[in-house]
C-alpha angles and dihedrals in degrees: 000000000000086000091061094043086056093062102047088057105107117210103195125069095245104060077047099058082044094060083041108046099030105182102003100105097168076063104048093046088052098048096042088043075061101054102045089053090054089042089053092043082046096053084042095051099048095050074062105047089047090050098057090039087051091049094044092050089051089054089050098043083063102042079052095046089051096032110130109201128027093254088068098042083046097056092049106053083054096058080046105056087050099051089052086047090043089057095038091055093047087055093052099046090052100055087044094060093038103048119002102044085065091059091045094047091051090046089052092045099047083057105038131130100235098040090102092231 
């Protein structure tokens, strides 16, 4: 049974406008005419923002690399370190809103008070 409930779980927006909007198909195209403009700025957005995380290690590779005392090495490491998690958590958050908070939605839905099932 939980099995079955699994797969029916869709993980794109637009299975989930589908399940929504049932019949409606001026709404599904428009929704789904939405989605697919946010995810192209998103993708977009992301080639940005990793190139200037690339460019900006790469500044800070070399202030490592000529750094004179440890304070400065040091320094840099740290800016580093939070440029590589800055880009890893973009990443994340993107593919979470993209493809795993349909799936949530539809779980939540499926399980609400006032679904009237």
């Amino acid at each position: 049974m939980l099995l079955n409930s699994l797969l029916a779980v869709t993980f794109t927006w637009g299975g989930y406008f589908e399940k929504i909007f049932g019949d409606n198909q001026d709404a599904i195209d428009a929704a789904n005419s939405a989605i697919a403009t946010v995810e192209t700025i998103l993708w977009i957005l992301v080639g940005v923002v990793g190139l200037a995380g690339i460019v900006y290690a790469i500044y800070l590779g070399i202030q490592l690399a000529r750094a004179e005392d440890q304070s400065k090495r040091d320094d840099a490491k740290k800016h580093l370190i939070t440029v590589l998690i800055a880009l890893v958590v973009t990443l994340v958050l993107i593919v979470f809103f993209l493809y795993l908070l349909p799936a949530i939605l539809q779980a939540f839905q499926g399980t609400s008070v006032g679904s009237g099932e």
